[in-house]
C-alpha positions as CSV (number, residue, x, y, z in Angstrom):
1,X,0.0,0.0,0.0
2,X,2.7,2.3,1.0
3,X,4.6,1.8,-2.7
4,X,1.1,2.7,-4.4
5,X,0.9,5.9,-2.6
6,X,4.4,6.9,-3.3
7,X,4.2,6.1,-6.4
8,X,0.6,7.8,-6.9
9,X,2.0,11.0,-5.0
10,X,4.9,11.2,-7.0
11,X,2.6,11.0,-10.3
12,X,0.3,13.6,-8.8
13,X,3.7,16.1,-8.3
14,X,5.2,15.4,-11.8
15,X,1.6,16.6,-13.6
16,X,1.0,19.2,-10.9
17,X,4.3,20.7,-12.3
18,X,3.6,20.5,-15.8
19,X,0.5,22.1,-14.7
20,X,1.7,24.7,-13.0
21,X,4.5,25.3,-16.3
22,X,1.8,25.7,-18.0
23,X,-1.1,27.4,-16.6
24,X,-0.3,28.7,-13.5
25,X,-2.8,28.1,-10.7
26,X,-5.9,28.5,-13.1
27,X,-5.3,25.4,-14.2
28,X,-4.8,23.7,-11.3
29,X,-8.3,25.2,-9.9
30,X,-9.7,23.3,-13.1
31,X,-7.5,20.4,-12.3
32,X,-9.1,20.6,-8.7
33,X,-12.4,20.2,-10.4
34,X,-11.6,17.6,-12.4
35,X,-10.5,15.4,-9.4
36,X,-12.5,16.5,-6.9
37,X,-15.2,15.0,-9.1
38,X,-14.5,12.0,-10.8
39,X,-11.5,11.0,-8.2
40,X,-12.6,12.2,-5.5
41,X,-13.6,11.1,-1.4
42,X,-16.0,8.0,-3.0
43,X,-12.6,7.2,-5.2
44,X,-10.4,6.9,-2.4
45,X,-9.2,8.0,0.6
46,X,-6.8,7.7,3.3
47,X,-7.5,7.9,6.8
48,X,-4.1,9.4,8.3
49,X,-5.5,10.9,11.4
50,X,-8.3,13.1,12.2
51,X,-8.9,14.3,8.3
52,X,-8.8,11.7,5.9
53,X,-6.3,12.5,2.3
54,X,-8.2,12.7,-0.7
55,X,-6.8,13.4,-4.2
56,X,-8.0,17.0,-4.3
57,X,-7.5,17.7,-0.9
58,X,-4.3,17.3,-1.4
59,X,-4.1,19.2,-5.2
60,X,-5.9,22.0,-2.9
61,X,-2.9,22.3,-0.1
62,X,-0.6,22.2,-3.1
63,X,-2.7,25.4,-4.8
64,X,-2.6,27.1,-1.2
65,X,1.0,27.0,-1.0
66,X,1.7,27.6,-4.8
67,X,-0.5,31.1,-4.4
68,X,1.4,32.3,-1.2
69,X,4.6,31.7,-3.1
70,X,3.1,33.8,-6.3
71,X,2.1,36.6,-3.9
72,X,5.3,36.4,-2.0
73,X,7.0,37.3,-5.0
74,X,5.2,39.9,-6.3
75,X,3.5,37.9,-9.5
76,X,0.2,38.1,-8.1
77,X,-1.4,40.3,-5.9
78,X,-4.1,40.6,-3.5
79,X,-7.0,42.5,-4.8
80,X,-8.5,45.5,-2.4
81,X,-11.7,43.7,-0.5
82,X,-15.4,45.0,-1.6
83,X,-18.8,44.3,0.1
84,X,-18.8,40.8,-1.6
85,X,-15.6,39.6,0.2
86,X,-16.8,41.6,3.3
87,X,-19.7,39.7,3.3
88,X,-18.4,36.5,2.6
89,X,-16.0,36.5,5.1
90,X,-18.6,38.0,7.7
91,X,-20.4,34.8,6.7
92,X,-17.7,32.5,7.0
93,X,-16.8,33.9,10.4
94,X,-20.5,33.6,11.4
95,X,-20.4,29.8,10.6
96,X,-16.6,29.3,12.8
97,X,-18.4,31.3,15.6
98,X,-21.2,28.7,15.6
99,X,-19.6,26.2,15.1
100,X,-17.3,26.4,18.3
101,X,-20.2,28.4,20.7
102,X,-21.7,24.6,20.3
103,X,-21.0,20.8,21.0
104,X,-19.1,20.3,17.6
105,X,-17.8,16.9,18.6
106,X,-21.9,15.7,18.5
107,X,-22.3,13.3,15.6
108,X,-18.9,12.4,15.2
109,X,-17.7,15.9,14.9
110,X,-20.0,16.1,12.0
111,X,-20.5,20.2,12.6
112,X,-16.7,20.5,12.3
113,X,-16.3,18.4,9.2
114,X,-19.3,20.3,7.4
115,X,-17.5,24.0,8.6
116,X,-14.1,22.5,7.1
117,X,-15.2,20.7,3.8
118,X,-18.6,22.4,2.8
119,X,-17.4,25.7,3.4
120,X,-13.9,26.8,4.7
121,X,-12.3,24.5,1.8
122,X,-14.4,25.7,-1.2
123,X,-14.1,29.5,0.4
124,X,-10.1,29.0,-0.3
125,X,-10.9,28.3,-4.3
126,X,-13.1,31.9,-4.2
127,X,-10.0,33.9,-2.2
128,X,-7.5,32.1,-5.2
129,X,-9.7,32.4,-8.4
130,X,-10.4,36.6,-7.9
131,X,-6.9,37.1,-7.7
132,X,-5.5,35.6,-10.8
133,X,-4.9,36.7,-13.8
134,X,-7.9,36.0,-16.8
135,X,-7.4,36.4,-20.4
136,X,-8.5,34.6,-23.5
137,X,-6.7,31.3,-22.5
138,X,-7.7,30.9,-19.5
139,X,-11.2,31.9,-21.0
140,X,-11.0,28.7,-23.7
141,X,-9.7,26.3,-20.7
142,X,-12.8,27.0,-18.7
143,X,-15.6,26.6,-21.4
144,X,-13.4,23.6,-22.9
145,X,-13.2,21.8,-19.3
146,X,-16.9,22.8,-18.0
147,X,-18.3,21.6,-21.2
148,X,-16.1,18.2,-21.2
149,X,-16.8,17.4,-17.8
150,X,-20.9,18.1,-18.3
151,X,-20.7,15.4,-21.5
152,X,-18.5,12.9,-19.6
153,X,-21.7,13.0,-17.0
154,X,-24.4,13.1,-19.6
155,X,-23.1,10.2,-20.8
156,X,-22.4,8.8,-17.7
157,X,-25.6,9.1,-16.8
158,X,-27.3,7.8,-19.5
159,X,-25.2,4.6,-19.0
160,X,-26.5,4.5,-15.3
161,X,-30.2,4.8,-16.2
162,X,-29.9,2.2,-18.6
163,X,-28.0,-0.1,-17.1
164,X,-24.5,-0.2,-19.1
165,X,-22.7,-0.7,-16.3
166,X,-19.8,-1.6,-18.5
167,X,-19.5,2.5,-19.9
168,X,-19.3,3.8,-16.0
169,X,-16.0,5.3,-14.9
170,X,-15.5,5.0,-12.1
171,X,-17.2,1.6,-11.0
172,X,-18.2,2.6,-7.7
173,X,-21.1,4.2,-9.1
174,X,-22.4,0.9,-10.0
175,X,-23.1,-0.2,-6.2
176,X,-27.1,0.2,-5.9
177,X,-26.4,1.2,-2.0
178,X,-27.3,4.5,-1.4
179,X,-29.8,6.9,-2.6
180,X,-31.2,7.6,-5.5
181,X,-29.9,5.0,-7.4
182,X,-31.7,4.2,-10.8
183,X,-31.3,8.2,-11.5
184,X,-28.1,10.0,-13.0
185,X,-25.5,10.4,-10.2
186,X,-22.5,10.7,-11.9
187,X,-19.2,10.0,-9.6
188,X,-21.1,12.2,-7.1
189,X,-23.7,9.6,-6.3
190,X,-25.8,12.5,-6.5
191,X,-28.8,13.5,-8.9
192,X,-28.4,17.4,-7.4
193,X,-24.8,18.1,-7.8
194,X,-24.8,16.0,-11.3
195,X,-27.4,18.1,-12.5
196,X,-25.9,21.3,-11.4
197,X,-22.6,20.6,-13.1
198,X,-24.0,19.6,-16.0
199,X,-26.5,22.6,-16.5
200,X,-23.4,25.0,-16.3
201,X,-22.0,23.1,-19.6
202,X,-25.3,23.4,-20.7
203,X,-25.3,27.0,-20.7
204,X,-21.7,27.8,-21.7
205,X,-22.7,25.3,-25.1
206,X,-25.9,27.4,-25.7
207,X,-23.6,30.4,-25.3
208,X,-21.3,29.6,-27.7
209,X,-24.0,28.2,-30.1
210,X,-25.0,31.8,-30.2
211,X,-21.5,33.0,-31.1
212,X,-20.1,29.6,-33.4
213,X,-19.4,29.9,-36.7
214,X,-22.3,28.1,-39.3
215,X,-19.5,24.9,-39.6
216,X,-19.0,24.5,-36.3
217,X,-22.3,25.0,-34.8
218,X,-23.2,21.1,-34.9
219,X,-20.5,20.3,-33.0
220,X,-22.5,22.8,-30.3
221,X,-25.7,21.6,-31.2
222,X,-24.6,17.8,-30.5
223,X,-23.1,18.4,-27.0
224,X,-26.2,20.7,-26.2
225,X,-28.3,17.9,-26.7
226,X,-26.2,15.0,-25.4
227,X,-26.0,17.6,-22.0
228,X,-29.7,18.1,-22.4
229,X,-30.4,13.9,-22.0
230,X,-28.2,14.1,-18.9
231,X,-29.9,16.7,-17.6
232,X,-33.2,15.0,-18.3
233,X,-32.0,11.7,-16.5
234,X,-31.2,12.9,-13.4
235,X,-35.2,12.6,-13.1
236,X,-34.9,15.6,-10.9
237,X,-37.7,18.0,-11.0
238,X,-35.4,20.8,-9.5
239,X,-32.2,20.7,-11.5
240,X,-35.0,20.7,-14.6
241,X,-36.2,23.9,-13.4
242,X,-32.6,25.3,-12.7
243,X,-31.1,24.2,-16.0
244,X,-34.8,25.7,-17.7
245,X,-34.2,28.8,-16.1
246,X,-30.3,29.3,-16.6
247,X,-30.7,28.3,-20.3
248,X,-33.5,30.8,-21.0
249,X,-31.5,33.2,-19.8
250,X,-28.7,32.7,-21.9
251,X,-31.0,32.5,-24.8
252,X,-33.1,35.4,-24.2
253,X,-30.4,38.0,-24.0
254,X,-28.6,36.2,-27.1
255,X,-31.7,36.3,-29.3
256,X,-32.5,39.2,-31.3
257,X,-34.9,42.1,-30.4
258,X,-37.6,41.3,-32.2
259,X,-37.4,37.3,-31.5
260,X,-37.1,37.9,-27.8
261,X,-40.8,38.6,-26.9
262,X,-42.0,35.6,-29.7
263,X,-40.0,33.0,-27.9
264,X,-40.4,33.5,-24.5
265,X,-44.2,33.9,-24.9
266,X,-43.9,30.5,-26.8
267,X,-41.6,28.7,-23.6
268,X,-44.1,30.3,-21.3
269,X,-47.4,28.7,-23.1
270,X,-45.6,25.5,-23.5
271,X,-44.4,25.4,-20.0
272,X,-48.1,26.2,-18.9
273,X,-49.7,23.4,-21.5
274,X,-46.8,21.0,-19.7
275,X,-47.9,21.6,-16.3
276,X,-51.9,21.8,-16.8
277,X,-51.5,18.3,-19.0
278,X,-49.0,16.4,-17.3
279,X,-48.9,17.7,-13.7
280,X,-49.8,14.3,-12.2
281,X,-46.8,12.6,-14.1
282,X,-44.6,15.2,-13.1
283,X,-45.8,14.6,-9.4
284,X,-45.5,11.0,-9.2
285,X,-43.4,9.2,-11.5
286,X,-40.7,5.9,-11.1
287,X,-37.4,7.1,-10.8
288,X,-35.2,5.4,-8.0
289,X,-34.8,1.7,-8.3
290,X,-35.9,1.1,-5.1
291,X,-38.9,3.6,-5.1
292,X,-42.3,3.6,-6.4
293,X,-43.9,6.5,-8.1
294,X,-46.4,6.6,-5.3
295,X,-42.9,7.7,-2.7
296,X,-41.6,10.1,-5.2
297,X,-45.3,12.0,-4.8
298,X,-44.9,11.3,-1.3
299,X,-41.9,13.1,-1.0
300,X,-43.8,16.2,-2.7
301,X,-45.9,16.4,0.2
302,X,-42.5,15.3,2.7
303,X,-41.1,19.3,1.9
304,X,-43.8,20.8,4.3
305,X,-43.2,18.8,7.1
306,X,-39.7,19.6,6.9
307,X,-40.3,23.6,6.4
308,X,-42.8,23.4,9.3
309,X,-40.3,22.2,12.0
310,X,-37.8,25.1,10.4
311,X,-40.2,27.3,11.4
312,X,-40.7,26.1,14.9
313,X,-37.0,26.0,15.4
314,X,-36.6,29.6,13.9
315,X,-39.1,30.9,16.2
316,X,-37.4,29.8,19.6
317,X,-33.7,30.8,18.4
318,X,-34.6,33.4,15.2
319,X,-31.6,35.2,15.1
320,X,-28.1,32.8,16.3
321,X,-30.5,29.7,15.2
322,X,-29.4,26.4,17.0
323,X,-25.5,26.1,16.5
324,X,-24.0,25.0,12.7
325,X,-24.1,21.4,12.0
326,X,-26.7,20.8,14.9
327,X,-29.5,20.2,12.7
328,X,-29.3,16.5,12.9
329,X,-29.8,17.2,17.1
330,X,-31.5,20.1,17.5
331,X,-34.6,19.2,15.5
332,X,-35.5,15.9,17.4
333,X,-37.2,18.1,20.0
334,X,-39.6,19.1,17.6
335,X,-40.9,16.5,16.1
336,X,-44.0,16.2,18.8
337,X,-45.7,19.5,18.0
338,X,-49.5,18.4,18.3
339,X,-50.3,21.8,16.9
340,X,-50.3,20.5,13.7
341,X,-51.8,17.6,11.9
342,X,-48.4,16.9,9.8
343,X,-46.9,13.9,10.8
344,X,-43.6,15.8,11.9
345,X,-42.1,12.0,13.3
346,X,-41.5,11.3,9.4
347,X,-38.7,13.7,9.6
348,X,-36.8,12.3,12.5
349,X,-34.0,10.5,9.9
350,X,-33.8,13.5,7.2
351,X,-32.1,17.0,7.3
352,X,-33.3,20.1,5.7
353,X,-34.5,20.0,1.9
354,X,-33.4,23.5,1.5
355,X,-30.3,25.4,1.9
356,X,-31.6,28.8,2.9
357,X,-33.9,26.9,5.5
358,X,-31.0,25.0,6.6
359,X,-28.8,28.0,7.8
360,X,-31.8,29.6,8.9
361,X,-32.1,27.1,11.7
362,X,-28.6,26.7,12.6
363,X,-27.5,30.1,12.7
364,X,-30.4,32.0,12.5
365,X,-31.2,35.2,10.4
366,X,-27.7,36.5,10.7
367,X,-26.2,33.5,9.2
368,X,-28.8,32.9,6.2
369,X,-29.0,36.7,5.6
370,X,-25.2,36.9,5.2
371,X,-25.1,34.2,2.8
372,X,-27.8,35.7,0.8
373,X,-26.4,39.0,1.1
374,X,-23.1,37.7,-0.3
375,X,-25.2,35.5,-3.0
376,X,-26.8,38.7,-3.8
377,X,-23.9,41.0,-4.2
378,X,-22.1,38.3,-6.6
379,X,-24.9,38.2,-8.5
380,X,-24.8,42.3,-8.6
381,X,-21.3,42.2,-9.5
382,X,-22.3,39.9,-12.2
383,X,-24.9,41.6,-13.4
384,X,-23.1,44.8,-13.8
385,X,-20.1,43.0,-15.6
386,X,-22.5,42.0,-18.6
387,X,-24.1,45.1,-18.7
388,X,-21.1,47.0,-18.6
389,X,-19.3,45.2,-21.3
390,X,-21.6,43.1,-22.9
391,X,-20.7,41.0,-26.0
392,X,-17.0,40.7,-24.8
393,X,-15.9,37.7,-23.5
394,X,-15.6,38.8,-20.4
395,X,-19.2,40.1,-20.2
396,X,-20.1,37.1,-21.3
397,X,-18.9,35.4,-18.2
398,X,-20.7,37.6,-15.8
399,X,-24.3,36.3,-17.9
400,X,-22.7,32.6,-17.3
401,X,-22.5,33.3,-13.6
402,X,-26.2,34.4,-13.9
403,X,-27.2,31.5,-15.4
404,X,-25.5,29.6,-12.9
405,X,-27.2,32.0,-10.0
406,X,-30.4,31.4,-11.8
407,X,-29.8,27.1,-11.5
408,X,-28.5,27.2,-8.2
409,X,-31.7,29.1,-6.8
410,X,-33.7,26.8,-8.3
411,X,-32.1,23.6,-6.7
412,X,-31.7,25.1,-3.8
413,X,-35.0,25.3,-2.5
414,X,-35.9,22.2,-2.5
415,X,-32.4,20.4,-1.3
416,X,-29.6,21.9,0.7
417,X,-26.5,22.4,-2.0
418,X,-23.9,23.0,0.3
419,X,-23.7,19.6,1.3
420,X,-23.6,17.7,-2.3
421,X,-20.3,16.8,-3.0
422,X,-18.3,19.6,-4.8
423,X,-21.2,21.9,-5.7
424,X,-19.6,24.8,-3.4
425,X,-16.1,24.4,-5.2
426,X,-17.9,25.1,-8.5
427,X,-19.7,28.0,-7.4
428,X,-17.4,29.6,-5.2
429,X,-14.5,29.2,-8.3
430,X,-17.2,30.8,-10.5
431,X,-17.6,33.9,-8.0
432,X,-14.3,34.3,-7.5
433,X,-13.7,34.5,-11.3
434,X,-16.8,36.7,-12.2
435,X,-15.3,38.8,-8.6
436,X,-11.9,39.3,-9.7
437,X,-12.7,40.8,-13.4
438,X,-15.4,42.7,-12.6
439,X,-13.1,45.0,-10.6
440,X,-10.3,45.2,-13.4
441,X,-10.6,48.0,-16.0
442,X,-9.3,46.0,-18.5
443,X,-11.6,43.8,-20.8
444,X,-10.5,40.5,-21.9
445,X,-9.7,40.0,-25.4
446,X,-11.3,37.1,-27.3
């Protein structure tokens, strides 16, 4: 064992050099991705101690100490903090606070490994990616590795639901223990965070359809629809509604003038003939292995249950909420209101469906309204980054990054993000991005 680790570490150093040769730290953020996601904790890991090694856990201390090199010698620098970073870092402080103010060795020091790995990890990519340096490389990297990795799960995907076991990579994802198996999961075992990071693939293809030459818009066309099937078999009503919303986004503002009203009035008609026609299908339909369509309505009706108790634990501690990572705890105690006639003891195995519900109960309105706040202002930044420069490539960025705000809203209400493997990296690299150019007076050159 100890010669396949040495040898596997001295692999991961000879490629993290070439790496760093020749992209610098952007691409070893994408090479973080990469790993994190098809290699990483279900792959393997290594329990040395308290905190087990992982293959991007270990690319990730490697980034850290290759940034504080750059910035010791003057070839990067750290950019002057806005109200984005000084709200993200109230928030992050807000969620250490907790954290500690509570019992965080309950669960098997669960609060501390959801502070460290949901949060505090992902929060390092965000403080790297707005410092570096973003041009028209880096630019093609990004769309070329976002898009790859969203077909490698589409068609990953496709294999699962269909039962080619044989086209899977990596074979864990094969095991039928767990949830949702039956549905897309990708290396994730996770319909959510599959869906997610497929969606933004989705909308970087539909964005370059828009801007591809006549020759090579069948290449986009074919890996938008091969994206579009993944999407569709994660048989996740939410990440359809996120990668819907994102995608009409993208098109809406791409579209001519005059075509603009036209199709959206079309989607919207459509969308309203889809739900009138086929909202009992959409309700209840057969998409775990080991559950009927009659629990997939059931679990429809499950999300009011859930928000109900949210709401009882809100109103005894509204603003510190009940300590972060105490969910799992806290909430047992509430589970015999005889106020109401839900049947609040179904919830006694499950944690909170919804992100912003989530925080709300842990830590309160100070905690969720920070993270909003800091959602909020990336989404500002964003916002005034396309609007400021438009067709360029780096205003077409900041629309991606709406797109992406627009997908993660959507999931997030109805399952907490933060804790699906890797979906914070992805969206706190995309901030960090869309944050770093947005304050540079420079536009980046296609």
């Amino acid at each position: 064992m100890e010669f396949i680790i040495g040898t596997a570490a001295l692999i991961a150093i000879v490629w993290a050099s070439v790496l760093y040769r020749t992209g610098g730290l952007f691409l070893g953020l994408l090479a973080l991705l990469l790993v994190g996601t098809v290699f990483g904790q279900p792959f393997y890991r290594l329990e040395v101690g308290p905190l087990p090694v992982t293959f991007d856990r270990i690319i990730l201390a490697g980034l850290i100490l290759a940034y504080l090199l750059e910035w010791r010698f003057g070839r990067i620098r750290f950019k002057r903090l806005n109200r984005a970073d000084g709200a993200f870092l109230a928030f992050l402080a807000t969620l250490v606070i907790s954290t500690f103010l509570h019992d965080w060795t309950v669960l098997d020091s669960r609060p501390l490994s959801q502070l460290l790995f949901w949060f505090l990890a992902p929060s390092l990519v965000y403080w790297i990616a707005r410092d570096l340096p973003f041009g028209p490389r880096e630019l093609a990297w990004l769309r070329g590795t976002l898009v790859g990795l969203a077909c490698y799960l589409a068609l990953t995907g496709m294999a699962e639901v269909h039962g080619q076991w044989w086209a899977v990579f990596p074979r864990y994802i094969s095991s039928p223990e767990g949830l949702f198996f039956g549905r897309a999961r990708g290396p994730f075992l996770n319909p959510m965070a599959c869906g997610f990071f497929m969606s933004v693939g989705f909308f970087i293809a539909i964005d370059r359809w828009f801007q591809a030459t006549r020759n090579s818009r069948l290449g986009w066309t074919l890996a938008i629809g091969l994206i579009g099937l993944g999407i569709y078999y994660t048989l996740t009503r939410s990440v359809w509604m996120g990668a819907g919303l994102g995608s009409l986004l993208v098109v809406g503002v791409s579209l001519p003038r005059r075509l603009r009203v036209p199709v959206f009035g079309g989607t919207l008609i459509l969308g309203l003939a889809v739900l009138v026609t086929q909202w009992d299908r959409l309700v209840s339909f057969k998409r775990d292995v080991n559950l009927s369509a009659a629990e997939t309505a059931e679990s429809v009706k499950f999300r009011p249950i859930l928000a109900r108790i949210a709401w009882n634990m809100f109103q005894d501690r509204p603003f510190f909420g009940h300590g972060y990572g105490q969910y799992g705890v806290a909430h047992q105690t509430y589970l015999s209101d005889k106020t109401t006639e839900l049947p609040l003891e179904k919830a006694r195995k499950y944690s909170q469906h919804n992100t912003f519900l989530a925080l709300l109960t842990e830590t309160g309105l100070i905690g969720m309204g920070l993270y909003l706040i800091t959602l909020t202002l990336w989404t500002a930044e964003a916002w005034r980054l396309w609007r400021r420069r438009g067709w360029s490539p780096d205003g077409r960025l900041g629309l991606l990054f709406l797109a992406i705000m627009a997908g993660f809203f959507a999931n997030a209400m109805f399952h907490d993000m933060s804790s699906t493997l890797m979906t914070n990296f992805l969206l706190f690299f995309m901030a960090g991005l869309t944050s770093g150019i947005s304050r540079t007076g420079t536009p980046v050159d296609a």
